[in-house]
C-alpha atoms as one frame of an Amber mdcrd trajectory, in Angstrom:
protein
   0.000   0.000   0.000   1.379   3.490  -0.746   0.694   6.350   0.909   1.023
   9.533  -0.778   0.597  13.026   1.971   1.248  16.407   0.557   1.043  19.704
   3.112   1.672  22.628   1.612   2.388  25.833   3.518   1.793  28.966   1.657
   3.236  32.739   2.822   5.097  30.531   5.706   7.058  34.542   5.213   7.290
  37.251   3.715  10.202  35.771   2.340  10.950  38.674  -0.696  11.143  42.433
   0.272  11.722  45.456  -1.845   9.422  45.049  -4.488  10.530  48.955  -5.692
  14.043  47.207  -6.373  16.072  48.378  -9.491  16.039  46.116 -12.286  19.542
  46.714 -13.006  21.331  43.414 -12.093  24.080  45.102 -10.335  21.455  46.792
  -7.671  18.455  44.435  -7.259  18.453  43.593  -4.555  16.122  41.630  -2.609
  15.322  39.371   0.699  16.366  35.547   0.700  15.376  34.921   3.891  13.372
  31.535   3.957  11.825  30.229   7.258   9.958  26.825   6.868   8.607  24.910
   9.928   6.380  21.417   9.238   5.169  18.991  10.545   5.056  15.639   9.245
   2.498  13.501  10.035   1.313   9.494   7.979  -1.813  10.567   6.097  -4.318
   8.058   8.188  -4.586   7.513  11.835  -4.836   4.318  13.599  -6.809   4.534
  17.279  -4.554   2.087  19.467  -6.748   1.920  22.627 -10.683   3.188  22.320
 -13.611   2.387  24.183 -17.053   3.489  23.567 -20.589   3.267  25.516 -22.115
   0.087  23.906 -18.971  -2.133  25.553 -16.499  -2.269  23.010 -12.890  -2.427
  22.805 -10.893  -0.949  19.941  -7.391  -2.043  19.458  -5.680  -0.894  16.558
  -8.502  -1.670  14.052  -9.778  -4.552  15.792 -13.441  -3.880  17.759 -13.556
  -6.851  20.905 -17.647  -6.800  22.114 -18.316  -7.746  25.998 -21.349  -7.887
  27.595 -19.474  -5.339  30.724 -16.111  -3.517  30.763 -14.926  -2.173  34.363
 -11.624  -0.265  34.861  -8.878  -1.032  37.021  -5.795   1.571  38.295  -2.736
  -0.275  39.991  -1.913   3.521  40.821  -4.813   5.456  41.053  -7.577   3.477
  41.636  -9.480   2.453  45.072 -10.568  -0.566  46.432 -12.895   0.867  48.940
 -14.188   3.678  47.348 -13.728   2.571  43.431 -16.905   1.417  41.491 -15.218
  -0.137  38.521 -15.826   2.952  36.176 -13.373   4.750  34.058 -13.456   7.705
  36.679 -13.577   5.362  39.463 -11.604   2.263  38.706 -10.650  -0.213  41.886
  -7.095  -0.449  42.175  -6.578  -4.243  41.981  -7.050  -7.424  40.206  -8.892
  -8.956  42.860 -11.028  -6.648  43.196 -12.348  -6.272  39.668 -13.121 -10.166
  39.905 -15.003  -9.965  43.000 -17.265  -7.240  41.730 -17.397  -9.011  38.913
 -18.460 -11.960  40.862 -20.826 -10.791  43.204 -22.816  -9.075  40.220 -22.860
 -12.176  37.870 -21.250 -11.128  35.429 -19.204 -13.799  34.730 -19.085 -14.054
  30.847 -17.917 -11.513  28.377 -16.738  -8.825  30.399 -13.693  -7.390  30.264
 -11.168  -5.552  32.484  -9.326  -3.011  31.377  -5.894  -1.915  32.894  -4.266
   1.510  33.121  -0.277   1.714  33.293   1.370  -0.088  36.014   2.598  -3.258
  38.235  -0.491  -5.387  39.444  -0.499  -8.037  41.765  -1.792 -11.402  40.866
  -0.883 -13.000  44.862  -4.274 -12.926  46.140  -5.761 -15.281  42.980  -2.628
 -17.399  43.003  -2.949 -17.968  47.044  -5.249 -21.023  47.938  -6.011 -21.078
  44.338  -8.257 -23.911  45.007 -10.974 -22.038  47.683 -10.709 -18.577  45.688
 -11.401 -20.108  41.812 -13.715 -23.092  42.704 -15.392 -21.274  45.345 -15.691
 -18.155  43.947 -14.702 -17.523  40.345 -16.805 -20.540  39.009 -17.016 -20.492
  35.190 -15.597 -16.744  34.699 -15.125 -15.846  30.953 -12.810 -12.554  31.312
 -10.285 -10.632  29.273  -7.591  -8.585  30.612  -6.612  -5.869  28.783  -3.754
  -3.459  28.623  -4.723   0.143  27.901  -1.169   1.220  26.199   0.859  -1.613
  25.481   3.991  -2.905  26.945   3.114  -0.472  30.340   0.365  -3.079  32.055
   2.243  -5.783  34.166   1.413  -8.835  35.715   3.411  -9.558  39.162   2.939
 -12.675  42.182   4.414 -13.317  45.323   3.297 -16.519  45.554   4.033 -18.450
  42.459   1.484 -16.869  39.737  -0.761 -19.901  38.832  -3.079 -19.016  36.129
  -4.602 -22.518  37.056  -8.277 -22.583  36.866 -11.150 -24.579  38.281  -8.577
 -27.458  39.182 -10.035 -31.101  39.499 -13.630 -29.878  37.972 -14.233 -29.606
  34.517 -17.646 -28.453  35.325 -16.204 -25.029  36.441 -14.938 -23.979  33.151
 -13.183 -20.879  33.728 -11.491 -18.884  30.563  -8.972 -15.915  30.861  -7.631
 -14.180  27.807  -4.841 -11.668  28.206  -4.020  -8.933  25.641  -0.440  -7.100
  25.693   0.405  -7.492  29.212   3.925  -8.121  30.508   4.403 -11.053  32.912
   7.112 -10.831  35.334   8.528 -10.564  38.679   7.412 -14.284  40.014   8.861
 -15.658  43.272   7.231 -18.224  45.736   6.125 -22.124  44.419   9.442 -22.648
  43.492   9.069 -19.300  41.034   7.228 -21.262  38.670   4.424 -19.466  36.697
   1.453 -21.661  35.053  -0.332 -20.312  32.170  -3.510 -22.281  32.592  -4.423
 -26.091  33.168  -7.579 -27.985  33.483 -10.247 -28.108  30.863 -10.067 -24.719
  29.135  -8.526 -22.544  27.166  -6.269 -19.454  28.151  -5.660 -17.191  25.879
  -2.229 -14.759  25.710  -2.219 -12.121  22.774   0.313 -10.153  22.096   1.716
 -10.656  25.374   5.324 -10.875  26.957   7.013 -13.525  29.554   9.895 -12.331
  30.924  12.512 -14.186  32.959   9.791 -16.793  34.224   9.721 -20.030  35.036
   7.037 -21.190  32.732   5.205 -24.766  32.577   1.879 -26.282  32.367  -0.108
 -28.434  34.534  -3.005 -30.535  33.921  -2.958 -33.392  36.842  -6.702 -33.907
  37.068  -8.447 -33.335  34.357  -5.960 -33.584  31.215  -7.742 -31.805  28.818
  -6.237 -28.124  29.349  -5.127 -26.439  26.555  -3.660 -22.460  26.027  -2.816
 -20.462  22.613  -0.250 -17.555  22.296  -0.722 -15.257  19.388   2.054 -12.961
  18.274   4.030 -13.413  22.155   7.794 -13.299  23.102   8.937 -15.854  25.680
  12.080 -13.491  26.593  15.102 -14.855  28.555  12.112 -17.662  30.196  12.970
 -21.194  31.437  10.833 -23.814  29.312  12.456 -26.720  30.451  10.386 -26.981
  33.878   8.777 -30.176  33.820   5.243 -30.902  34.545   2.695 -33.732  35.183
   0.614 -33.940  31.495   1.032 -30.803  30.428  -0.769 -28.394  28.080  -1.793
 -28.928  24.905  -2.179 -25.600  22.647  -1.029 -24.067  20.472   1.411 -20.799
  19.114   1.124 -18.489  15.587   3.922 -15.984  15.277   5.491 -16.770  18.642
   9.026 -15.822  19.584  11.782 -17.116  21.891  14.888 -16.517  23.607  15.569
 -19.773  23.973  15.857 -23.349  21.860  11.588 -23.563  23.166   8.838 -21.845
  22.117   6.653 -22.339  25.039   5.748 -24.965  27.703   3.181 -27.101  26.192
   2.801 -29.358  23.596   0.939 -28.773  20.452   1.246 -26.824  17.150   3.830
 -23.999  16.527   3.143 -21.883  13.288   5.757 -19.668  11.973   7.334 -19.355
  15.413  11.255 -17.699  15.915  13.411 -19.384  18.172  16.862 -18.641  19.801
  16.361 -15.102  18.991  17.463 -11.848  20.464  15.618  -8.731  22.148  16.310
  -5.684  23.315  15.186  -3.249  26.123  12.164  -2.554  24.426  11.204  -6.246
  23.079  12.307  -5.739  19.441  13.778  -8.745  17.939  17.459  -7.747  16.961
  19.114 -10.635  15.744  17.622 -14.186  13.994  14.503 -13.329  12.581  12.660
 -10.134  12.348  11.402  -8.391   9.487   8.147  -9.811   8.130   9.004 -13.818
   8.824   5.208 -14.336  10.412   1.893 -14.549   8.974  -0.813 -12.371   8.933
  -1.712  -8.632   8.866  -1.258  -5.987  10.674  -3.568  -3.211  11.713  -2.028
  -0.572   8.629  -2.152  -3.679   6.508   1.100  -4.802   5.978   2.599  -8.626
   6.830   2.769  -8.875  10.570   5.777  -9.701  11.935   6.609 -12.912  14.988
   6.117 -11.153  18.269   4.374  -8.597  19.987   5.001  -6.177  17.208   2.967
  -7.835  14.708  -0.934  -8.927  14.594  -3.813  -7.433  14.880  -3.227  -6.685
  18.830  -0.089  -5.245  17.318   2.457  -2.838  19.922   2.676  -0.622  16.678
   6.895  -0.799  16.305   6.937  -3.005  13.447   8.704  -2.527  10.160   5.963
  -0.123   7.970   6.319  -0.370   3.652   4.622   2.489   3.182   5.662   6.192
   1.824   5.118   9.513   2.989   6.015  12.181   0.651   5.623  15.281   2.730
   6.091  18.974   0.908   6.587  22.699   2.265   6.614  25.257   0.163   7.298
  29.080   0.537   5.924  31.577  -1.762   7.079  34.949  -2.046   5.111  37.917
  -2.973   7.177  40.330  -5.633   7.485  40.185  -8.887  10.020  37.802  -8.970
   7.975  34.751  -7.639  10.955  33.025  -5.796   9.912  30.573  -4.114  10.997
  27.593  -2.033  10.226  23.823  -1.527  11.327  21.330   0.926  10.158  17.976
   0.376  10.810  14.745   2.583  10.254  11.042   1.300  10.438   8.125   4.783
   8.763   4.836   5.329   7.509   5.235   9.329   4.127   4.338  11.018   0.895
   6.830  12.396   3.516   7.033  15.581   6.761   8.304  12.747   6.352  12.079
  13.305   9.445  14.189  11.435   9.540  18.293  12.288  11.536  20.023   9.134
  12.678  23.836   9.908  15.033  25.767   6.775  16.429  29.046   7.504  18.823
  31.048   6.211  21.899  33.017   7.389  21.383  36.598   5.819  18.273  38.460
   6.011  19.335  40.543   2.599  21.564  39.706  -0.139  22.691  41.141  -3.895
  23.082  39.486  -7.123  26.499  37.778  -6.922  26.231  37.404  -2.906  26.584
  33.313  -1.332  24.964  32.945   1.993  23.679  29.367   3.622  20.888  27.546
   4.196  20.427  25.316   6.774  18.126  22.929   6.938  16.887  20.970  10.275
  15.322  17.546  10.991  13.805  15.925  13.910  12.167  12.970  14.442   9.685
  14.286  17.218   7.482  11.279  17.212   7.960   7.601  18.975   8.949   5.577
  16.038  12.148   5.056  13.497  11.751   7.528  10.081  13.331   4.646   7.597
  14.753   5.630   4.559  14.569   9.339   4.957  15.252  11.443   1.844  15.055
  15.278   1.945  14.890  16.830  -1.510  15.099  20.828  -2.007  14.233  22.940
  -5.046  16.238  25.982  -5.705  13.826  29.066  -5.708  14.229  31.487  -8.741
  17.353  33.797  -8.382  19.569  30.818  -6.559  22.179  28.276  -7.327  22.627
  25.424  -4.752  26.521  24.962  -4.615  26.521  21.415  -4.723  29.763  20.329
  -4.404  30.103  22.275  -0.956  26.706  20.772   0.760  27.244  19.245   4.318
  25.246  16.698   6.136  25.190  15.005   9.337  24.177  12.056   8.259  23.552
  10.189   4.918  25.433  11.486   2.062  24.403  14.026  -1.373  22.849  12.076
  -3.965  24.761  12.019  -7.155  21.573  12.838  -9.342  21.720  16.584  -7.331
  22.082  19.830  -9.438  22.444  23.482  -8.944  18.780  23.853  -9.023  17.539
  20.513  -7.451  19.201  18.246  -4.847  18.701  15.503  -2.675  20.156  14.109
   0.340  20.131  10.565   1.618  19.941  10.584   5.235  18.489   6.900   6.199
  16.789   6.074   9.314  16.437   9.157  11.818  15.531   7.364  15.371  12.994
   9.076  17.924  14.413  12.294  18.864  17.421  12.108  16.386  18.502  15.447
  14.467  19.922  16.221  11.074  21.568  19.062   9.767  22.125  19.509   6.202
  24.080  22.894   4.703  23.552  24.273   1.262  25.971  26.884   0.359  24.372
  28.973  -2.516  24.619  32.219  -4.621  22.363  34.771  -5.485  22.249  35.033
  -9.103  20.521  36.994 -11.716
């Protein structure tokens, strides 16, 4: 898909002064003063995180329906005072699935997280009195408002085991872009589900767990992972029949993809991360299946998929124009242009300005021209092109840039600089010596 955005600024200043200038070549004399400031946006907008009244979740361009959503605020939110509502959220977990609970609303609901660290202890503690006692056939999604900023924490071993011995109690959790981690207690083991139903990870990361399944009493359990990392996780725990399930687009640190048998499609292992849970090294760029939210091939991991985190690798391009339009008799003029591949979150700024407010016919001055990547993802492929306005010859050979290189196709009247990928918050200057001719 290519994406084609043009902004054009018009009388950005009052860029040519004198219009009672002499005609004689030797005295005309006018203003070359060009100041150009714009912002570069992708030419459609996709909503990450939206909720509206009729109990729908947006995420990216995928719409989840449940019967109830309630709100929950690891660092805002109340327990005692907190009704579930998106100005009055409870503040954890436990909580939410009591009030849940105690109302009956057991299937289709949803619970939606805010930013922060929340404690799964309390459900993992006596797991047997709380879920077969209380949380009886519970169909519930847990879902991160901004991705990669909701975590999942326990104290106590975090046992996503549910309704144990009773496969009357069917109980179903599906998790969406949450970050498991911090696990210590029951040997620091984490289960993702076990007993007669199906747990559901999208999208989600493991990190540094213990992971394995159990299924001792009923041996029918079965999870799925769609588009997760399993980063720097030990697979290897064993377990008494585990899971069965299944993985599409999965990645892992380690020789494992995850701890259960079944069927792995187009899954990465042995592959690295980073800080931020890219995939740096053995398989990246568009190896899974699928599509992402903008429409291009999702990638293995929690960048690609329809619950997408939005860093992945985008195809399309952004051609992006400012132009400055004098108002004498002349009609100089001047256009900056840039061409990047990016996603809705690639954001450039561009700002040209010149060193002399007033020049003659036979004067060289510089213009300098500034770009920023203001926005949260990677500009790839950035190329700036400039068009000489009338009375000006770009001096080619003497251009400067602090990154990328001229391109060899550049003239006196028309050149173009490579620059390549500008990172979030990363600056280029580029100097164009030039001379004011007739």
């Amino acid at each position: 898909m290519s994406i084609t955005v043009k902004i054009i600024i018009e009388h950005v200043h009052n860029l040519l002064k004198g219009r009672n200038y002499k005609m004689n070549k030797y005295l005309k004399k006018f203003s070359r003063m060009f100041v150009m400031t714009l912002i570069l946006t992708l030419g459609f907008c996709i909503s990450v995180f939206a909720v509206d009244e009729t109990g729908s979740v947006k995420i990216n361009n995928t719409t989840l329906n449940f019967t109830k959503i309630i709100y929950v605020d690891a660092n805002n939110g109340s327990d005692t005072s907190g009704n579930g509502s998106e100005s009055n959220p409870f503040q954890s977990l436990w909580e939410s699935l009591n009030y849940l609970n105690d109302n009956n609303l057991k299937t289709d609901v949803a619970i939606v997280m805010e930013d922060g660290d929340y404690d799964w202890t309390p459900i993992s503690s006596g797991y047997s009195y709380n879920i077969n006692s209380k949380f009886n056939g519970m169909q519930v999604s847990f879902i991160a408002k901004n991705h990669g900023k909701v975590f999942i924490k326990s104290r106590k071993g975090l046992e996503i085991l549910m309704c144990e011995g009773n496969s009357t109690l069917h109980t179903k959790f599906s998790f969406y872009r949450i970050v498991f981690h911090d696990v210590s207690g029951d040997s620091n083991s984490a289960c993702l589900g076990g007993d007669d139903w199906t747990n559901e990870y999208y999208n989600c990361v493991f990190d540094n767990l213990k992971l394995h399944g159990w299924n001792g009493k009923i041996a029918k359990a079965s999870i799925k992972t769609i588009n997760c990392l399993f980063n720097n996780c030990d697979l290897s725990v064993s377990a008494m029949y585990p899971l069965s399930g299944y993985s599409v687009n999965t990645a892992s640190t380690d020789s494992d993809i995850d701890p259960y048998y079944g069927i792995k499609t187009t899954c990465l292992t042995n592959i690295v991360t980073d800080s931020n849970y890219n995939i740096t090294a053995n398989g990246w760029k568009n190896t899974g299946t699928g599509i992402n939210p903008d429409g291009t091939q999702a990638n293995v991991g929690v960048y690609g998929g329809e619950f997408a985190w939005g860093e992945f690798v985008e195809t399309n391009t952004i051609i992006n124009t400012a132009r400055a339009q004098g108002d004498n008799t002349n009609n100089a003029s001047g256009t900056v242009s840039i061409i990047f591949h990016g996603t809705a979150e690639t954001t450039l700024s561009v700002v040209k300005t010149a060193d002399v407010k007033e020049v003659w016919v036979g004067d060289n001055f510089t213009y300098t021209i500034v770009v920023t990547n203001t926005g949260t993802a990677t500009a790839k492929d950035v190329v700036i092109s400039d068009i000489a306005p009338d009375h000006i010859d770009f001096n080619v050979n003497e251009i400067t840039t602090t990154q990328g290189s001229v391109d060899s196709s550049s003239t006196s009247k028309n050149i173009k600089v490579n620059v390549g990928d500008i990172e979030p918050s990363g600056t280029v200057t580029i100097k164009i010596p030039v001379t004011v001719v007739e």
